[in-house]
Backbone and ligand atoms as CSV (ligand in chain L), in Angstrom:
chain,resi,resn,atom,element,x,y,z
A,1,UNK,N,N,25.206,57.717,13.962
A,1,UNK,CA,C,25.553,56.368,13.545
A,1,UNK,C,C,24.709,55.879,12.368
A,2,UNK,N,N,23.792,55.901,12.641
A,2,UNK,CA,C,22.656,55.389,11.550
A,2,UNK,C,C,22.794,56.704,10.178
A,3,UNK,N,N,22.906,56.047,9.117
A,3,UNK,CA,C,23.371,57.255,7.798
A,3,UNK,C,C,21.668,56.731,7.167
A,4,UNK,N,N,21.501,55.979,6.229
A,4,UNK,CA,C,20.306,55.624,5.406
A,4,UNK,C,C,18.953,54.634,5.494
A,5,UNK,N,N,18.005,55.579,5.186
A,5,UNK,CA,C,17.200,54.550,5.449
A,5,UNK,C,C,16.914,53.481,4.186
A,6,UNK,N,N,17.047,51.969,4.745
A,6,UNK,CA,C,16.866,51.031,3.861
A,6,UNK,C,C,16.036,50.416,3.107
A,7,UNK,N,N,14.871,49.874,4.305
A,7,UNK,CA,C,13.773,49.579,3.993
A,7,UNK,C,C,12.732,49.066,5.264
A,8,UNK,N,N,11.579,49.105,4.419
A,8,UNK,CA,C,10.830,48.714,5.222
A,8,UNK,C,C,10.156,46.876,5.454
A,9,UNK,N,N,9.771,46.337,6.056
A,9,UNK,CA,C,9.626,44.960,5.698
A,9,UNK,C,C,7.749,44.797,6.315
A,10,UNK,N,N,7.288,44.311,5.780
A,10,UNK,CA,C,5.945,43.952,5.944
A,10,UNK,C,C,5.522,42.551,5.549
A,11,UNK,N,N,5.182,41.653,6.386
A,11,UNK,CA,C,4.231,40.255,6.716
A,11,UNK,C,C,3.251,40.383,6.027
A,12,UNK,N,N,3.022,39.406,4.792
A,12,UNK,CA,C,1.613,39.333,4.106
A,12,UNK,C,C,1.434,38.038,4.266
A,13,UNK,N,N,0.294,37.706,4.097
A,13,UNK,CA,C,-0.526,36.494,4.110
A,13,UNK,C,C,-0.364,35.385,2.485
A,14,UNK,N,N,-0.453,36.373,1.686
A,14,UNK,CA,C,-0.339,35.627,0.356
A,14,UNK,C,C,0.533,37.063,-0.631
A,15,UNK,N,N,1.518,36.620,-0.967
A,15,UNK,CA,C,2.814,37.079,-1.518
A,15,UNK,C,C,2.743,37.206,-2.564
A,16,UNK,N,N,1.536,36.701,-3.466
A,16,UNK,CA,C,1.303,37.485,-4.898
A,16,UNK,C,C,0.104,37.794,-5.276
A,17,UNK,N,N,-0.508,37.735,-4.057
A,17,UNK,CA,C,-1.433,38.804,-4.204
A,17,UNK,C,C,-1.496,40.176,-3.342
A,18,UNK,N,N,-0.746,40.173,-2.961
A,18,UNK,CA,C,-0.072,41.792,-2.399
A,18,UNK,C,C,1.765,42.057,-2.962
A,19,UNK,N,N,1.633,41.202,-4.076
A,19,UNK,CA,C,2.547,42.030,-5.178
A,19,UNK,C,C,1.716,42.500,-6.452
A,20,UNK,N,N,0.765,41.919,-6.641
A,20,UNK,CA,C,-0.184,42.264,-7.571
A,20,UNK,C,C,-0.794,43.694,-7.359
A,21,UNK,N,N,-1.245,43.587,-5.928
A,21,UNK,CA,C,-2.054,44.715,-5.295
A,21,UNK,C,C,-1.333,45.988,-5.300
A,22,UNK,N,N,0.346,45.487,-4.966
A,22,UNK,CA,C,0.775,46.860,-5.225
A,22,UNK,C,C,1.117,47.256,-6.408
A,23,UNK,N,N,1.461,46.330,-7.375
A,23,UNK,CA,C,1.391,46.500,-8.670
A,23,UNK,C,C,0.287,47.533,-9.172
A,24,UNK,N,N,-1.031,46.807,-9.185
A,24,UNK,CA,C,-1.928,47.089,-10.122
A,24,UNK,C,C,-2.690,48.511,-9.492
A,25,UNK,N,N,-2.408,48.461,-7.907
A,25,UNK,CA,C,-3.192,49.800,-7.298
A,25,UNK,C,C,-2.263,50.966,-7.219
A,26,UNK,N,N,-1.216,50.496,-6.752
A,26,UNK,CA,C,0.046,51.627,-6.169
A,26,UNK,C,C,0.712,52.007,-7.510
A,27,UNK,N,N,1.065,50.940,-8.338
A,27,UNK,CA,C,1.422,50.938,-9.881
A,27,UNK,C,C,2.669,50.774,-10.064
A,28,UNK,N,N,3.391,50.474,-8.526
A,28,UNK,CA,C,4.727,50.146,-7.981
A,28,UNK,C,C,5.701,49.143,-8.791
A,29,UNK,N,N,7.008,48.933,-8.991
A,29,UNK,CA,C,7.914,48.141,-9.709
A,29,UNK,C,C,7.925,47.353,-8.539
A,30,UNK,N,N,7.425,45.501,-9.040
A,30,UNK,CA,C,8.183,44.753,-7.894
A,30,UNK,C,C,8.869,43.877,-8.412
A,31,UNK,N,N,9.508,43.457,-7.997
A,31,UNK,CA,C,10.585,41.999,-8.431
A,31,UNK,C,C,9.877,40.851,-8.427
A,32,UNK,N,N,10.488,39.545,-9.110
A,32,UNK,CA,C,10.054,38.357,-8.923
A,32,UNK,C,C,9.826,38.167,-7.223
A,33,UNK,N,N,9.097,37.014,-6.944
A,33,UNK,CA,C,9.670,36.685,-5.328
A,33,UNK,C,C,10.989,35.770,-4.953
A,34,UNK,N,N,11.534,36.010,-4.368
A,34,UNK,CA,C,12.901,34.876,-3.856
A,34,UNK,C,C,12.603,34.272,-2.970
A,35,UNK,N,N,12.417,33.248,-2.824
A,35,UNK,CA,C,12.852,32.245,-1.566
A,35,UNK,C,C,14.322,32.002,-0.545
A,36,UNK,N,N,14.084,32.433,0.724
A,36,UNK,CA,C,15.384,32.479,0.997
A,36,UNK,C,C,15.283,31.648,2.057
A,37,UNK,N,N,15.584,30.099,1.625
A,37,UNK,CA,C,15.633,29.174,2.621
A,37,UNK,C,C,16.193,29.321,4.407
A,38,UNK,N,N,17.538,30.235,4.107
A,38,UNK,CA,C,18.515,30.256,5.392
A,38,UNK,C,C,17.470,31.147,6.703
A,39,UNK,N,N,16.526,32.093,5.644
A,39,UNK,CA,C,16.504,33.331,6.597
A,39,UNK,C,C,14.460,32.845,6.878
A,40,UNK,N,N,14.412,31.321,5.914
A,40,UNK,CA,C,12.904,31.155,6.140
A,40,UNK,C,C,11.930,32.350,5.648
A,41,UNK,N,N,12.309,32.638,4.806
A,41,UNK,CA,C,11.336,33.844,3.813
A,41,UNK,C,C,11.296,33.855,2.803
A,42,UNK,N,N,9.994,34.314,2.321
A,42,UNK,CA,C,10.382,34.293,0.695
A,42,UNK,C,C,9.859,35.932,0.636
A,43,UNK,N,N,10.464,36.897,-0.653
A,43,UNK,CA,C,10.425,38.333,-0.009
A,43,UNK,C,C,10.174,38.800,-1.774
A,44,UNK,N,N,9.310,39.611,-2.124
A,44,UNK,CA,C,9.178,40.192,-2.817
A,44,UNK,C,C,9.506,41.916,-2.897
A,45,UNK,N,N,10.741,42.451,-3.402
A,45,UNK,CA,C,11.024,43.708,-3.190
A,45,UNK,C,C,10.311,44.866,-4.219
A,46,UNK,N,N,9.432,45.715,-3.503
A,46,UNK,CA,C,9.150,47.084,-4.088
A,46,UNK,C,C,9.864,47.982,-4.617
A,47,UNK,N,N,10.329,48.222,-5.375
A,47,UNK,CA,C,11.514,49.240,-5.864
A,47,UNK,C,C,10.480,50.398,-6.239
A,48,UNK,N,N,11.386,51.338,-4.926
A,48,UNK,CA,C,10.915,52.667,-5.533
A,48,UNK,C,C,12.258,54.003,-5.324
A,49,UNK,N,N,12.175,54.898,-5.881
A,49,UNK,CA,C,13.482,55.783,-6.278
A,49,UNK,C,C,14.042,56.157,-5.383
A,50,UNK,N,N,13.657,56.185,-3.887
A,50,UNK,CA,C,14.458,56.205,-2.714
A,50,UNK,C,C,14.953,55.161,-1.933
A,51,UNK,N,N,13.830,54.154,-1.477
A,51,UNK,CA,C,13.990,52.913,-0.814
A,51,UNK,C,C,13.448,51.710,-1.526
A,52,UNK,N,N,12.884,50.834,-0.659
A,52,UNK,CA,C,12.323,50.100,-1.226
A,52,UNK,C,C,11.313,48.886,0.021
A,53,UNK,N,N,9.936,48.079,-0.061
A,53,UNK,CA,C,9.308,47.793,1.142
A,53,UNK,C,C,9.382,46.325,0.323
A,54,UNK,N,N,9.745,45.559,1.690
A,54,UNK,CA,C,9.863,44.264,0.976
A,54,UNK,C,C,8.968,43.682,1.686
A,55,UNK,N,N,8.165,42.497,0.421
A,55,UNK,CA,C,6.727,42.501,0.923
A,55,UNK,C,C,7.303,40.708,1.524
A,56,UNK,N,N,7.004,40.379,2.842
A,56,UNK,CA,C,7.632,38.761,3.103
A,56,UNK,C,C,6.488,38.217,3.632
A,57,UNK,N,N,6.784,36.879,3.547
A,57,UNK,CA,C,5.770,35.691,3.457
A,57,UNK,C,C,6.599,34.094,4.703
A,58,UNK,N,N,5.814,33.695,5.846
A,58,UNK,CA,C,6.910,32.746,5.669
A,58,UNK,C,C,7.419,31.642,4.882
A,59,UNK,N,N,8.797,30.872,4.930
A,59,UNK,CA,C,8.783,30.088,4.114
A,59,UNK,C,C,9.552,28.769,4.782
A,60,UNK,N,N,8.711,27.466,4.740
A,60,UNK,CA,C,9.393,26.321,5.530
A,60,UNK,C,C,8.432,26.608,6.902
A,61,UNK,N,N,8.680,25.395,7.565
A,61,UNK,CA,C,7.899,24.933,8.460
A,61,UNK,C,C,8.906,25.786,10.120
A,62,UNK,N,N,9.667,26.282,9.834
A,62,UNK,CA,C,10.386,26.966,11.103
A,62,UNK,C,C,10.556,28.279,10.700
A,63,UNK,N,N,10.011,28.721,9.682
A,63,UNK,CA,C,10.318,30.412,9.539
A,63,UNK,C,C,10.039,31.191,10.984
A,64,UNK,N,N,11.134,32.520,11.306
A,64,UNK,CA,C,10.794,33.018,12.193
A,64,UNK,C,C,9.850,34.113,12.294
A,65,UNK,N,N,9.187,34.180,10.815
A,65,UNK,CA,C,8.295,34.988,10.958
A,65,UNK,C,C,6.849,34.366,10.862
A,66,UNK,N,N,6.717,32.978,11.180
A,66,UNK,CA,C,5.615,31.989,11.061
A,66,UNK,C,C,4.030,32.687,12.267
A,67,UNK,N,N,5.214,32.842,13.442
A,67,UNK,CA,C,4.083,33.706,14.673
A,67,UNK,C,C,3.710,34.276,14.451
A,68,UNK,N,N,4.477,35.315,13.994
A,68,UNK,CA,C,3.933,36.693,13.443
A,68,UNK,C,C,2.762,36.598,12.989
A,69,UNK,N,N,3.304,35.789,11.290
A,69,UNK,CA,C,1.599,35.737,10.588
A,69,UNK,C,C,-0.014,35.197,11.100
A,70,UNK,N,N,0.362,34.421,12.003
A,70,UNK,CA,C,-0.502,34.134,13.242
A,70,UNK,C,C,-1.041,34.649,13.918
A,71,UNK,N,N,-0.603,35.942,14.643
A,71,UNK,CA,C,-0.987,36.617,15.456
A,71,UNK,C,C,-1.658,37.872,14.911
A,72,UNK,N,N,-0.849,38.120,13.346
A,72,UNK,CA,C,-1.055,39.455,12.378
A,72,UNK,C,C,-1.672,38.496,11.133
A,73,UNK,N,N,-2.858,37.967,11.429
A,73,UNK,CA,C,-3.126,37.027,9.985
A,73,UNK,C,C,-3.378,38.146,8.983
A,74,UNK,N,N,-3.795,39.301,9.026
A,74,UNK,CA,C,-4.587,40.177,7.606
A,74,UNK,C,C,-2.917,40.905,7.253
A,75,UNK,N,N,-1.989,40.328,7.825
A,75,UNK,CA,C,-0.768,41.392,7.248
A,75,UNK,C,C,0.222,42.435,8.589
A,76,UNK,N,N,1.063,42.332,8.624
A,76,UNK,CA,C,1.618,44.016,9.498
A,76,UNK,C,C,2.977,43.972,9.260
A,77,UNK,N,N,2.924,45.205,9.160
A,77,UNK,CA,C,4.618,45.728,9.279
A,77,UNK,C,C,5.225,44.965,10.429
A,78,UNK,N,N,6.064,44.895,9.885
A,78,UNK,CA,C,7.042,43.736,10.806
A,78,UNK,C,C,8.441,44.090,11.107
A,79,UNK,N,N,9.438,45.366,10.739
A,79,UNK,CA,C,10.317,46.257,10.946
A,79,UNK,C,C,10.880,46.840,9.983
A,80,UNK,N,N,11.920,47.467,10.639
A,80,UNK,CA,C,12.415,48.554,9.497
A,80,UNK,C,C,13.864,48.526,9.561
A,81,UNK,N,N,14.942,48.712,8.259
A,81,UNK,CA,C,16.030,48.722,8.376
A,81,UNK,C,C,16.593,49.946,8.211
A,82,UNK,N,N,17.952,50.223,8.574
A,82,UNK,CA,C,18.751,51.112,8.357
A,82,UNK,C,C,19.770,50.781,8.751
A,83,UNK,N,N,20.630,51.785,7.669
A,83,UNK,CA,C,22.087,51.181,7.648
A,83,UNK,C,C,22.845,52.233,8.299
A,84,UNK,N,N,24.258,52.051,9.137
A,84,UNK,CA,C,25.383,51.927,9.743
A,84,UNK,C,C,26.430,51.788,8.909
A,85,UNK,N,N,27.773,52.484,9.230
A,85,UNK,CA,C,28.753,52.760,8.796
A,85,UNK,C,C,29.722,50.981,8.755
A,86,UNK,N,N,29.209,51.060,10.099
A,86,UNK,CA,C,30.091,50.033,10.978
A,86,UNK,C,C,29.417,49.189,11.889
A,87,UNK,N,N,29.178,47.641,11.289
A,87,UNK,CA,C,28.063,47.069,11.856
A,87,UNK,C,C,28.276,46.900,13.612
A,88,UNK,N,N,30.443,46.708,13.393
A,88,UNK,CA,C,30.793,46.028,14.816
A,88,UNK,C,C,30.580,47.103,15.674
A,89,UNK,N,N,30.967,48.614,15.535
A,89,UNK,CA,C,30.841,49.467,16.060
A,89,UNK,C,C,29.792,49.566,16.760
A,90,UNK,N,N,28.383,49.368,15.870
A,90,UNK,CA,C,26.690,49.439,16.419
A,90,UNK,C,C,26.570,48.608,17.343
A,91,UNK,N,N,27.328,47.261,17.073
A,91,UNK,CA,C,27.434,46.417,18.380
A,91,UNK,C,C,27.568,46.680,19.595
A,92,UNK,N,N,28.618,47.838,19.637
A,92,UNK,CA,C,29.199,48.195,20.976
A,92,UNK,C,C,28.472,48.923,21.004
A,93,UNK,N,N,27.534,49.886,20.965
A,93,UNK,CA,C,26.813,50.761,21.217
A,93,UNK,C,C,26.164,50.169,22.099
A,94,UNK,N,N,24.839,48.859,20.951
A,94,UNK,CA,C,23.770,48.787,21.359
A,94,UNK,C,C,23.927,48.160,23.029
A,95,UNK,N,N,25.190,47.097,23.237
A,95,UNK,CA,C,26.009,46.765,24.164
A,95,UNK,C,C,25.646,48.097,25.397
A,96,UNK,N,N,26.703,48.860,25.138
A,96,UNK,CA,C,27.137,50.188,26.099
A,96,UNK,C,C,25.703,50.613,26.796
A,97,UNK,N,N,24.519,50.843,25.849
A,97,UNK,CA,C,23.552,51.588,25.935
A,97,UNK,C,C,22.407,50.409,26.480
A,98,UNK,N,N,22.417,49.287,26.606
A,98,UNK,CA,C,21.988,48.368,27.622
A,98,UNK,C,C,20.489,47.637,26.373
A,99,UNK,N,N,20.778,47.773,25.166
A,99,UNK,CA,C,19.721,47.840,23.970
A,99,UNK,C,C,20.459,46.420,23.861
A,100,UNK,N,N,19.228,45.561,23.939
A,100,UNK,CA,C,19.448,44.015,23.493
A,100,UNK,C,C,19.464,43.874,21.538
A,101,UNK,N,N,20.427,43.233,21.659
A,101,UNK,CA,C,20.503,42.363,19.931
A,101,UNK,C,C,20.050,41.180,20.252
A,102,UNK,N,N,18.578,41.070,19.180
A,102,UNK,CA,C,18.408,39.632,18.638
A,102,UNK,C,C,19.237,38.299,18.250
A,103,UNK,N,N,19.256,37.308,19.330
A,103,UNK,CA,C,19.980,36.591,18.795
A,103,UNK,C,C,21.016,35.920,19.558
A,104,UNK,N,N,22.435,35.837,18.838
A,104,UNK,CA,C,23.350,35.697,19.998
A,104,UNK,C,C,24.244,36.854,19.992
A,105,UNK,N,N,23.694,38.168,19.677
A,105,UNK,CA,C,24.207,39.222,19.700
A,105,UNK,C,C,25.215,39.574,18.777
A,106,UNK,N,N,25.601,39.047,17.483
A,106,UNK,CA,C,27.021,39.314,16.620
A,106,UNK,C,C,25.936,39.290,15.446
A,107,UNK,N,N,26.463,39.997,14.824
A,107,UNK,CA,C,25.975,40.307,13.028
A,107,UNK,C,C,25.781,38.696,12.524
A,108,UNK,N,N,24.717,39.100,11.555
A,108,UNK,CA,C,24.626,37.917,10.582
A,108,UNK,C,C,24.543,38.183,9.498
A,109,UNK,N,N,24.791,37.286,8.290
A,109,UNK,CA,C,23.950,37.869,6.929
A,109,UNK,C,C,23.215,37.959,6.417
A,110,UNK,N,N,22.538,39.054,5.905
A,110,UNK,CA,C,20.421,39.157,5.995
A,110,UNK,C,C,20.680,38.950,4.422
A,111,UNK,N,N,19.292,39.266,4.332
A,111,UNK,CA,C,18.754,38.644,2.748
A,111,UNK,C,C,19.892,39.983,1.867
A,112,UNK,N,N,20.347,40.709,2.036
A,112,UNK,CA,C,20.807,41.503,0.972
A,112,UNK,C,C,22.277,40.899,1.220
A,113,UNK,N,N,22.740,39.374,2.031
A,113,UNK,CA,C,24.510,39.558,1.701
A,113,UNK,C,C,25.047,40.534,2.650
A,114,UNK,N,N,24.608,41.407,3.136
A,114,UNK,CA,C,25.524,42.118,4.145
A,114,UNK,C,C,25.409,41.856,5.571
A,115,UNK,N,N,26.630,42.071,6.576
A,115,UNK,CA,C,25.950,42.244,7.886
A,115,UNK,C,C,24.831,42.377,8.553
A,116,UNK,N,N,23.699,42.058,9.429
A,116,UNK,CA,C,22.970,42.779,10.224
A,116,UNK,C,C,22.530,42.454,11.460
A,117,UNK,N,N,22.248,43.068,12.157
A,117,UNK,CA,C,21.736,42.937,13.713
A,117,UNK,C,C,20.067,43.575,13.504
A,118,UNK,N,N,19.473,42.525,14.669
A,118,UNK,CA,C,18.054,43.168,14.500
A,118,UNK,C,C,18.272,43.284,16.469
A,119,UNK,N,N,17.513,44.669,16.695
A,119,UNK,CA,C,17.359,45.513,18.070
A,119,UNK,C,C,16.159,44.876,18.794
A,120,UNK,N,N,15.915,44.340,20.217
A,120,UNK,CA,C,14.907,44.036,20.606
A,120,UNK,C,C,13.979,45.164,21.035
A,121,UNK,N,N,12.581,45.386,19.878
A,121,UNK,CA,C,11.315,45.819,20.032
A,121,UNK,C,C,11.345,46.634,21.090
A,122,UNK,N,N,11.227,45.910,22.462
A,122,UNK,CA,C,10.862,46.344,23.742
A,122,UNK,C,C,12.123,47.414,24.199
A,123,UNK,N,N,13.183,47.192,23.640
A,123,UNK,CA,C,14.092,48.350,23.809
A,123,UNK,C,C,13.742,49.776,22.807
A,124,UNK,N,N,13.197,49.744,21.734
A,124,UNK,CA,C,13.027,50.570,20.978
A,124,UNK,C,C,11.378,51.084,20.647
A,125,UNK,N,N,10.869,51.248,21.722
A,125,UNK,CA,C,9.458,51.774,21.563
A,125,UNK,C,C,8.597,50.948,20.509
A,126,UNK,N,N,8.540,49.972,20.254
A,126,UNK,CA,C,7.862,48.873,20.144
A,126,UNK,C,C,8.310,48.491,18.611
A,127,UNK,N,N,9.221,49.085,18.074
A,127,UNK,CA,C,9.131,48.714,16.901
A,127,UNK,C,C,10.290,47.933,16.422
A,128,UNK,N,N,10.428,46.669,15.655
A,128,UNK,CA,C,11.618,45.499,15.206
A,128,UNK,C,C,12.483,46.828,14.660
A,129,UNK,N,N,13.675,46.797,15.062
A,129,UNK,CA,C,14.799,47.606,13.972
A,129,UNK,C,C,16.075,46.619,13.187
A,130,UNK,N,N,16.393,46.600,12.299
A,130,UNK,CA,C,17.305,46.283,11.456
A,130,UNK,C,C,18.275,47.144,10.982
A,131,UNK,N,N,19.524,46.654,11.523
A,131,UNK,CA,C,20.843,47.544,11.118
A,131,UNK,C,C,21.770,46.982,10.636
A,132,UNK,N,N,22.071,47.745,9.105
A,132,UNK,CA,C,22.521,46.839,8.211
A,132,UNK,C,C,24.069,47.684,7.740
A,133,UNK,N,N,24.828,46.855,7.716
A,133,UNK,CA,C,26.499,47.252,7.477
A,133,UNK,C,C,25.974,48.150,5.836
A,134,UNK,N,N,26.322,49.103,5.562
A,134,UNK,CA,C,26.288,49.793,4.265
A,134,UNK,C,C,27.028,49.595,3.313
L,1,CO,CO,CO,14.980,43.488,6.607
């Protein structure tokens, strides 16, 4: 089911200075940052020739990644995406196979415009997954 890997997403504390950092140490291409009011993030993307690690920050006073940075103040990976043929399909899987979806369980639209479902952690050996319509 799962065809590509997308990306990775990582919680920083301050969002241009760990675009700088990867800039100036890693020597990495990053983008401006975006603010994405709906999804409460603002996300700076790494472009590199396979994938790409998008560096996020929260944004607004209800971001859902506000705890996080709280609990992970120096920074942490915070999940990983990959994409699916067929978002509704993954639905029924994760359904069938007793794997909770974040949420109210139906696709939404993530910061790239497409479909996605995020997998609950505790179903997947501890780690956030993101599955994104291709
Ligand atoms: Co993501």
């Amino acid at each position: 089911m799962i065809t590509k890997f997308n990306h990775v997403a990582i919680v920083v504390p301050n969002l241009d200075e760990a675009a700088q950092k990867y800039k100036t140490v890693l020597g990495a291409k990053v983008s401006e940052p975006f603010d994405y009011l709906e999804h409460g993030v603002s996300v700076v993307f790494v472009e590199l020739d396979n994938t790409k690690i998008e560096l996020m920050h929260p944004y607004g006073e209800k971001s859902p990644i506000k705890s996080f940075l709280e609990k992970n103040s120096s920074g942490a990976m915070h999940h990983i995406c990959m994409e699916v043929k067929d978002i509704f399909k993954a639905c029924g899987e994760m359904k069938k196979n007793g794997v909770r979806i974040l949420g109210d369980g139906t696709p939404k639209n993530g910061a790239h415009n497409k479909p996605v479902i995020f997998l609950h952690p505790k179903d997947f050996f501890g780690t956030l997954i993101e599955l994104e319509q291709e």
